[in-house]
MISE-355035 format. One record per residue: residue number from 1; x, y, z of N, C-alpha, C, CB in turn. Coordinates in steps of 0.02 Angstrom, whole numbers, padded with zeros to 5 digits. Glycine has a CB too. Example, Ala and Ser with C-alpha at 12.3 -4.5 7.8 and 13.67 -1.06 7.14 Angstrom:
REM residues 2
> num;n_u;n_v;n_w;ca_u;ca_v;ca_w;c_u;c_v;c_w;cb_u;cb_v;cb_w
> 1;00660;-00284;00390;00615;-00225;00390;00660;-00165;00390;00565;-00224;00452
> 2;00642;-00112;00354;00684;-00053;00357;00645;00002;00394;00704;-00030;00286
//
This chain:
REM residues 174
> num;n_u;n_v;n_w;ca_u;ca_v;ca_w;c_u;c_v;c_w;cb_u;cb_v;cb_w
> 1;01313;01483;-01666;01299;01416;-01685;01336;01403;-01750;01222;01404;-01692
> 2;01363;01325;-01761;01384;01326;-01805;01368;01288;-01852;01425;01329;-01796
> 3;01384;01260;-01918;01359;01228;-01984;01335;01176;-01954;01410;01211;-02043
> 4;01368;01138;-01924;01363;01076;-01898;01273;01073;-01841;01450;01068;-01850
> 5;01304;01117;-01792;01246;01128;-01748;01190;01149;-01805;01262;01191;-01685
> 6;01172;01177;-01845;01104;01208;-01865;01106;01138;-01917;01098;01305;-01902
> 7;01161;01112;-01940;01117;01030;-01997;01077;00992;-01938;01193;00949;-02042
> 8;01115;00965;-01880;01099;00952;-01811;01002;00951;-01813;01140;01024;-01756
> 9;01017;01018;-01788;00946;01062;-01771;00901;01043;-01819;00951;01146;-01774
> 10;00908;01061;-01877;00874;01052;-01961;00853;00964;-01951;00954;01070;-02048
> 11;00899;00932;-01943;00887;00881;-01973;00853;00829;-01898;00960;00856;-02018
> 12;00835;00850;-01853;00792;00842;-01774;00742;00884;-01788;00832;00868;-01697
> 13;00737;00927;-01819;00646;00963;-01834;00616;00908;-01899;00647;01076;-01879
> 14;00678;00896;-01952;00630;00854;-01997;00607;00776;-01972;00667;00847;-02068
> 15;00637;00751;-01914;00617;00693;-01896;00564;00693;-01840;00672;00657;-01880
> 16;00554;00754;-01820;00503;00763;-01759;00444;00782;-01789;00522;00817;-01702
> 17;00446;00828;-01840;00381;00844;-01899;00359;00764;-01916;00413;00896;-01987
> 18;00417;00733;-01939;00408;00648;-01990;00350;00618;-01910;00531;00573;-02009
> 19;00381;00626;-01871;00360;00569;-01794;00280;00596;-01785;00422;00592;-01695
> 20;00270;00673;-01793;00211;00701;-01765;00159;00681;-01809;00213;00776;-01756
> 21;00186;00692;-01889;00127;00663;-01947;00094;00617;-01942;00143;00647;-02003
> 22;00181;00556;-01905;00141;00490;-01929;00106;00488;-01860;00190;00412;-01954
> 23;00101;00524;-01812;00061;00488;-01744;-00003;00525;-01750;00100;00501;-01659
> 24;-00024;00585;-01796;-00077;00621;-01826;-00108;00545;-01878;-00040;00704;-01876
> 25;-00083;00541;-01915;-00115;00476;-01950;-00139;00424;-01907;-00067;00442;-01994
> 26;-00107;00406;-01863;-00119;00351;-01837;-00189;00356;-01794;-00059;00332;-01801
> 27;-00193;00413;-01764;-00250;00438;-01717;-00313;00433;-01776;-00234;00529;-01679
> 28;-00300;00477;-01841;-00341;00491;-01877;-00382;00423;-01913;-00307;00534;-01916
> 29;-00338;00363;-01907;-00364;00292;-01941;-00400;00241;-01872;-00282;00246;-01982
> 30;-00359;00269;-01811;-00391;00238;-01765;-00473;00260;-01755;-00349;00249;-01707
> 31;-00471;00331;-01757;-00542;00363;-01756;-00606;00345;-01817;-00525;00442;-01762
> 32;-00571;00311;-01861;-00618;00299;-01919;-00623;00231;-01909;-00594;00320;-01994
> 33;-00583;00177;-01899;-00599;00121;-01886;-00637;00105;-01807;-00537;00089;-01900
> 34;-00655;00140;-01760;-00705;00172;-01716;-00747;00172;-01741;-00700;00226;-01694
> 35;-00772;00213;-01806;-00820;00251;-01832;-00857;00192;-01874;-00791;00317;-01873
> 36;-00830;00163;-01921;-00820;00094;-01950;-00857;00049;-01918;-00753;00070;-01949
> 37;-00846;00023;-01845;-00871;-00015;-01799;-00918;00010;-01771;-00834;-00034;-01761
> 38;-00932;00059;-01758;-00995;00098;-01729;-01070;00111;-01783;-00963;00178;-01707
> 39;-01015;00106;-01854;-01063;00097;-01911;-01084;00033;-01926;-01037;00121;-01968
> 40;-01049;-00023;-01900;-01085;-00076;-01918;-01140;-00098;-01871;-01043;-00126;-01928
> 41;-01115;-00099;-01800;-01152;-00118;-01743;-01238;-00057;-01749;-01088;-00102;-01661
> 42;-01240;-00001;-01796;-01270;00026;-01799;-01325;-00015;-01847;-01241;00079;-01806
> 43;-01305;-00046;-01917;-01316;-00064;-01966;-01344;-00135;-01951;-01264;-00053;-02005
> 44;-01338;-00164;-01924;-01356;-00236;-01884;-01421;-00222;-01832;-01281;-00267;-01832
> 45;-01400;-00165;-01790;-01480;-00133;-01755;-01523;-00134;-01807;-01484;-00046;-01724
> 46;-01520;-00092;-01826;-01591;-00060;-01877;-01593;-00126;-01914;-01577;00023;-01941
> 47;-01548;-00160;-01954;-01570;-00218;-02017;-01629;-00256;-01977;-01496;-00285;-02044
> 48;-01592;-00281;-01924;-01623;-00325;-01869;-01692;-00309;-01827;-01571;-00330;-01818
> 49;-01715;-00240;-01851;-01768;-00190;-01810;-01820;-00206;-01882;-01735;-00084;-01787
> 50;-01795;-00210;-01950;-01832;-00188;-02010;-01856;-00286;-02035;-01767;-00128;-02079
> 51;-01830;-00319;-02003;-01832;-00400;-02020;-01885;-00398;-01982;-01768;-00457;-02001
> 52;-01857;-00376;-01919;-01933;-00385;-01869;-02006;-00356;-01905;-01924;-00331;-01788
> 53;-01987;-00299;-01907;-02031;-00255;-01917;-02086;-00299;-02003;-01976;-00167;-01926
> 54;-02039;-00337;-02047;-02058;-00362;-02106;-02112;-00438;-02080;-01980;-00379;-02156
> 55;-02063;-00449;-02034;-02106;-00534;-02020;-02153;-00509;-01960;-02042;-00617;-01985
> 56;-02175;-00472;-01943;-02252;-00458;-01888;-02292;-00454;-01953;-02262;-00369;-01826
> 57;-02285;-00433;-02016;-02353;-00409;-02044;-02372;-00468;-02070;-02355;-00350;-02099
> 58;-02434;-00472;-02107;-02466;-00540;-02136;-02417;-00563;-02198;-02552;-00528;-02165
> 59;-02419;-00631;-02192;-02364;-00658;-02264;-02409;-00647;-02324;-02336;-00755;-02265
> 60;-02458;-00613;-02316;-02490;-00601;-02398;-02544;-00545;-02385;-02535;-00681;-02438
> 61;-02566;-00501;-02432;-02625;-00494;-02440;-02660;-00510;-02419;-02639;-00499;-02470
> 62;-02679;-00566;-02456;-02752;-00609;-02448;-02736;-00664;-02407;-02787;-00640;-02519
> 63;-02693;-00668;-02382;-02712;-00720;-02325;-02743;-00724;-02262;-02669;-00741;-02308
> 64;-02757;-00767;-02234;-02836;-00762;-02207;-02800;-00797;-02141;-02915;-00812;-02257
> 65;-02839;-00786;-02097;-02808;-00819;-02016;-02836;-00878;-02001;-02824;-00773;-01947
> 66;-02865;-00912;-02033;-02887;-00977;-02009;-02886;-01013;-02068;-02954;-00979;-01974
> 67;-02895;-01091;-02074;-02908;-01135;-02115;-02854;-01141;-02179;-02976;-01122;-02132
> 68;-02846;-01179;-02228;-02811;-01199;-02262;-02841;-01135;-02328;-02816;-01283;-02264
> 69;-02765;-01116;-02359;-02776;-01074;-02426;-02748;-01081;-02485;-02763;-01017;-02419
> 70;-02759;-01088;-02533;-02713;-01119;-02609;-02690;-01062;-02605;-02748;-01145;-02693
> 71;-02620;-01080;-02637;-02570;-01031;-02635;-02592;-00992;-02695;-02495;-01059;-02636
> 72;-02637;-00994;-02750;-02670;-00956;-02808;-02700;-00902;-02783;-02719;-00993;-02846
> 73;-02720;-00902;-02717;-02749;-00840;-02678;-02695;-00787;-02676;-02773;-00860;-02600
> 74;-02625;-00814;-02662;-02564;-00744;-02662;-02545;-00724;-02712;-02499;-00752;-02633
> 75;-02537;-00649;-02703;-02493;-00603;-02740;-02445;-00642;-02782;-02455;-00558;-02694
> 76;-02437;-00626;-02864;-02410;-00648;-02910;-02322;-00633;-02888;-02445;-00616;-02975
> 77;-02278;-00675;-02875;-02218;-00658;-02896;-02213;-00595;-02938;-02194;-00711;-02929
> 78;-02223;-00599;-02981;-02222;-00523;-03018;-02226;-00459;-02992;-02271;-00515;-03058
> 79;-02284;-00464;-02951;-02322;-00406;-02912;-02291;-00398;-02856;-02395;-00417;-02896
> 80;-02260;-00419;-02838;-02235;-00388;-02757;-02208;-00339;-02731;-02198;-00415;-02730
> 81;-02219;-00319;-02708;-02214;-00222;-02680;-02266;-00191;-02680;-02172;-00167;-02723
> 82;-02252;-00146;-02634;-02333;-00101;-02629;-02372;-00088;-02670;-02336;-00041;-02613
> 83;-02434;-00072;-02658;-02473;-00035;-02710;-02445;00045;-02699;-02564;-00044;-02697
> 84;-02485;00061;-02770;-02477;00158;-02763;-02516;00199;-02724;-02491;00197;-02827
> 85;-02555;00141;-02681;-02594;00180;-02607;-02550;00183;-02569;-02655;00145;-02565
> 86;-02519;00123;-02543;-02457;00116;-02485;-02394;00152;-02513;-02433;00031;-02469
> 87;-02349;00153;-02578;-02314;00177;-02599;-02336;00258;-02592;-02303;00144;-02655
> 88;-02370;00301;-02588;-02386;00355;-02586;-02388;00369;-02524;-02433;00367;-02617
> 89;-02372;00342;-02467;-02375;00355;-02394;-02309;00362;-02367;-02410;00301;-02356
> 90;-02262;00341;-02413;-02180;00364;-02398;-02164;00404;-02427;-02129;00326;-02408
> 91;-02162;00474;-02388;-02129;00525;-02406;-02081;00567;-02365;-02169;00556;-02426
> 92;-02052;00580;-02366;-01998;00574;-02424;-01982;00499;-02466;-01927;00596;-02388
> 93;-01973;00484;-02488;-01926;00426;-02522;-01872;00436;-02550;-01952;00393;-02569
> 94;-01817;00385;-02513;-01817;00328;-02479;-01838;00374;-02382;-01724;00278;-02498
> 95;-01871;00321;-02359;-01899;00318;-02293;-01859;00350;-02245;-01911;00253;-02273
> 96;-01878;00388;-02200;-01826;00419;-02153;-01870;00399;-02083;-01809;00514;-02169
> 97;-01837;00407;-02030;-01894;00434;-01968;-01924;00486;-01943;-01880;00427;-01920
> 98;-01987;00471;-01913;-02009;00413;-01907;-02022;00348;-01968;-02060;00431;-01879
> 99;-02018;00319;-01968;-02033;00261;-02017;-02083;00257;-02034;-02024;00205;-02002
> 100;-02121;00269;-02104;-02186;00272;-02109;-02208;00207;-02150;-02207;00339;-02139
> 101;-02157;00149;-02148;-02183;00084;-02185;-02219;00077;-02134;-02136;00020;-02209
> 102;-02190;00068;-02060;-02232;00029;-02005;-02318;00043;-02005;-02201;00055;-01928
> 103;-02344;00099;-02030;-02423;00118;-02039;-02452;00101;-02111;-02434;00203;-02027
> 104;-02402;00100;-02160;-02413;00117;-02239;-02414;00038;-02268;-02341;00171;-02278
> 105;-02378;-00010;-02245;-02368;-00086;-02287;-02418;-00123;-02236;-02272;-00128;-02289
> 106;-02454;-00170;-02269;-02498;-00235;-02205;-02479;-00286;-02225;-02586;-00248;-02199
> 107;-02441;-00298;-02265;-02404;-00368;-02288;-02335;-00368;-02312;-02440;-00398;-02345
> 108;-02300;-00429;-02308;-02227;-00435;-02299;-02209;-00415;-02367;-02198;-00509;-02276
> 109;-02228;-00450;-02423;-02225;-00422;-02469;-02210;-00356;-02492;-02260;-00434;-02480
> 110;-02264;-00308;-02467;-02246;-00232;-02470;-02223;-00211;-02451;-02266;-00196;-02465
> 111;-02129;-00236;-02438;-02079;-00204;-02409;-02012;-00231;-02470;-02073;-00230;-02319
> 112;-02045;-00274;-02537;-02002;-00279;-02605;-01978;-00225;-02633;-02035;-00307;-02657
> 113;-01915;-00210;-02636;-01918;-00124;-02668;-01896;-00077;-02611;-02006;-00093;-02693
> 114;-01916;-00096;-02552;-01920;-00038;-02501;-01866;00005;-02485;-01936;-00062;-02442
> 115;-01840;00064;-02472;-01789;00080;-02441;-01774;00155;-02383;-01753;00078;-02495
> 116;-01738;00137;-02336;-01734;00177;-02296;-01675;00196;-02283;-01762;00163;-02252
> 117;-01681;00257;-02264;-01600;00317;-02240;-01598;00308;-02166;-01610;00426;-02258
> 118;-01542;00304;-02131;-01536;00300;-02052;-01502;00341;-02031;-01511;00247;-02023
> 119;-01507;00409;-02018;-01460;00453;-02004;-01454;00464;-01914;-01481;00520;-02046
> 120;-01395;00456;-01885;-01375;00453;-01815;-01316;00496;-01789;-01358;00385;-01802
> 121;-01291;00502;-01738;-01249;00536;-01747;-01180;00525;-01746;-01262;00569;-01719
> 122;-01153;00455;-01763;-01096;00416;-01787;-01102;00423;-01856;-01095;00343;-01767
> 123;-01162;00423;-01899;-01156;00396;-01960;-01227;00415;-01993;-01137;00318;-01956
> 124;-01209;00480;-02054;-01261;00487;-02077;-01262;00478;-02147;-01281;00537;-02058
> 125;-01332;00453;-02148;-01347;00420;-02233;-01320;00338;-02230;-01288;00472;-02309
> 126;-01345;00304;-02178;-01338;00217;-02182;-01413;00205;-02220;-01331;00166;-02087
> 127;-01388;00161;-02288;-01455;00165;-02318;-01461;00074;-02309;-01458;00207;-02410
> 128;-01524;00057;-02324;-01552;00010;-02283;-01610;-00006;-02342;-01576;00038;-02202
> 129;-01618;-00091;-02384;-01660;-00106;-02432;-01671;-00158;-02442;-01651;-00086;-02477
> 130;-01735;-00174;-02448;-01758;-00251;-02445;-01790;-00255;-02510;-01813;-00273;-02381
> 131;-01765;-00344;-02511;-01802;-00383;-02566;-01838;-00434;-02518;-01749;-00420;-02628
> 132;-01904;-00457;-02549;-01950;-00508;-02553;-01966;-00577;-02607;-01997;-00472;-02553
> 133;-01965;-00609;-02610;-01960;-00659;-02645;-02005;-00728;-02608;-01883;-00666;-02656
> 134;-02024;-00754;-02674;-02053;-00828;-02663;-01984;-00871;-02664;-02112;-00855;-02730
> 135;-02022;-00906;-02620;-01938;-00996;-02615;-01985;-01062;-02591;-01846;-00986;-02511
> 136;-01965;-01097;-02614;-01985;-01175;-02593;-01971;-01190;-02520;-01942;-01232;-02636
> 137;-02002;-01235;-02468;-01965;-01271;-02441;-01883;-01311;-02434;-01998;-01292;-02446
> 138;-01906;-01335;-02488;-01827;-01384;-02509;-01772;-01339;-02534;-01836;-01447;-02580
> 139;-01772;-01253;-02550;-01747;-01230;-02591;-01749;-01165;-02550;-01773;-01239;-02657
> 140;-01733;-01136;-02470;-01765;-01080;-02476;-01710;-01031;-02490;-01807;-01066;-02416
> 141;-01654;-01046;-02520;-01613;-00984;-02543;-01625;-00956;-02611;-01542;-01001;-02541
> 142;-01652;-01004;-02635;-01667;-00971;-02709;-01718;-00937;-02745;-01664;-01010;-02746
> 143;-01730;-00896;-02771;-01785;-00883;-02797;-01835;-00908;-02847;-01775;-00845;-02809
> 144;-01908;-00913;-02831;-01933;-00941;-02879;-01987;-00913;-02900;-01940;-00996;-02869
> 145;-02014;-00916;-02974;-02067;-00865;-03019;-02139;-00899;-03013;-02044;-00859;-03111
> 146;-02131;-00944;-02929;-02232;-00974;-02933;-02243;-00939;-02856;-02258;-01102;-02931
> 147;-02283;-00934;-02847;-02331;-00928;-02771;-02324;-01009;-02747;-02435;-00901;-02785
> 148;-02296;-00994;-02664;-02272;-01034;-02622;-02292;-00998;-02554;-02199;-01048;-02636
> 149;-02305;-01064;-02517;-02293;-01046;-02455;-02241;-01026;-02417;-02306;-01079;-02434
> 150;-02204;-01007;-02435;-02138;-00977;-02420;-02111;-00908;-02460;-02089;-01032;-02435
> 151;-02089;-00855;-02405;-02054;-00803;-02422;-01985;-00780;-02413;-02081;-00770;-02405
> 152;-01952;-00781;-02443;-01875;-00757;-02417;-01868;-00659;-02421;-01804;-00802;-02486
> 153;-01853;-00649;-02364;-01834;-00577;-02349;-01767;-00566;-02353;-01854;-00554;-02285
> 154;-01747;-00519;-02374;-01660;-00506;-02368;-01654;-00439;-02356;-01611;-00522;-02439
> 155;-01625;-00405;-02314;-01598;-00332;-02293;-01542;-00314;-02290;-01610;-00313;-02241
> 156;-01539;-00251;-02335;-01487;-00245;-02330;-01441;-00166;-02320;-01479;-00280;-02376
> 157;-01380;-00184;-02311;-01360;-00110;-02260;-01312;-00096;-02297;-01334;-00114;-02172
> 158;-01295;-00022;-02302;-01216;00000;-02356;-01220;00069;-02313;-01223;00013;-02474
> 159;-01144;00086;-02306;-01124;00145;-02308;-01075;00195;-02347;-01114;00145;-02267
> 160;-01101;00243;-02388;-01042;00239;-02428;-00968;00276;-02405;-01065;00268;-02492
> 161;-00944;00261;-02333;-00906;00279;-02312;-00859;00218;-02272;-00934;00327;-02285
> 162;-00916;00209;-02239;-00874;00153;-02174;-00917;00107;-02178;-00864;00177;-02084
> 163;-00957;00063;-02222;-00993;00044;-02242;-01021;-00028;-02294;-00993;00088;-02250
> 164;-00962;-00076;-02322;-00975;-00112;-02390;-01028;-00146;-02368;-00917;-00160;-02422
> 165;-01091;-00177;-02406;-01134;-00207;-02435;-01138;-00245;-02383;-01126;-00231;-02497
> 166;-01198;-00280;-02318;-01177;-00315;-02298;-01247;-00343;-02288;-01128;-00301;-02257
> 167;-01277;-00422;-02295;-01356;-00447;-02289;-01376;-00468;-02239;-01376;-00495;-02325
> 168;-01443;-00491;-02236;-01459;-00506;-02166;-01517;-00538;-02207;-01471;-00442;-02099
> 169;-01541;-00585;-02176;-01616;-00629;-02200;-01643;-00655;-02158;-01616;-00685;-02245
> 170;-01715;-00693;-02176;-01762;-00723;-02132;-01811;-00746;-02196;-01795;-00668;-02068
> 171;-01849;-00786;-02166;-01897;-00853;-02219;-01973;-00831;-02178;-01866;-00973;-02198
> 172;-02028;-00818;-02199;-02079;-00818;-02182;-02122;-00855;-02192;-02093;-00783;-02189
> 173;-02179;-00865;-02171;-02235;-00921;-02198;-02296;-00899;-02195;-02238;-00986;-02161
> 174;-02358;-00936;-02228;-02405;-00936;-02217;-02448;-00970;-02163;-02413;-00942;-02258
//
């Protein structure tokens, strides 16, 4: 073989190595943006399972199933989130499955603060956390510091992989 033939040779291995890398990359980004999508459609289940799961329980404490109630009867803005009876029923913390809010919270409220781990086998450690809040009628995106007949829920989902920040909400009532 000669000079010519082995630059030849040399320089057809470095472009077939260059061709194999980049079709190794390409597989390797296709498989994560898979993973990505399988993490969100995952993250939208459960948000959508934990909204549910927030609006079955009673919109207060003390609210009562019949007849008209001054809103002075509910839980202070301030106060919202479990007590350290219900807070002491999630353990581990943050929440894993089985889910032990579903036995431990009896009101929507006591899911302010809350948070849960979703581990599957696409995607482990999707963490999952809700806020509770008072809102007006006329106003229900905003938050406000009185007792209202109205609650705004927000859930929310992150992964710190395949994952950015993403919300989900619902309005409750009395």
């Amino acid at each position: 073989m000669n000079l010519g033939q082995t630059m030849l040779s040399a320089a057809t291995l470095v472009v077939l190595a260059v061709l194999v890398l980049n079709a190794n990359r390409l597989i390797v980004q296709g498989e994560k943006d898979i993973v990505k999508g399988e993490t969100f459609d995952i993250a939208v289940n459960y948000a959508q399972g934990l909204l549910t799961e927030i609006s079955r329980k009673k919109f207060d404490a003390a609210s009562v199933d019949s007849g008209y109630q001054p809103t002075s009867d509910f839980t202070s803005p301030y106060s919202l989130g479990p007590n350290s009876g219900e807070l002491a029923q999630i353990n581990p913390w943050p929440d894993v499955a089985p889910f032990k809010s579903i036995a431990a919270y009896s009101d929507a409220d006591d899911y302010h603060g809350y948070q849960r781990i979703i581990n599957t086998d696409v995607a482990q450690g999707l963490k999952l956390w809700a806020e509770v809040f008072y809102v007006t009628n006329t106003n229900p995106n905003n938050k406000v510091y009185s007792k209202t007949y109205f609650k705004r829920v927000n859930v929310y989902a992150q992964h710190p992989s395949y994952l950015n920040t993403i919300s989900f909400s619902t309005l409750i009532t009395n």
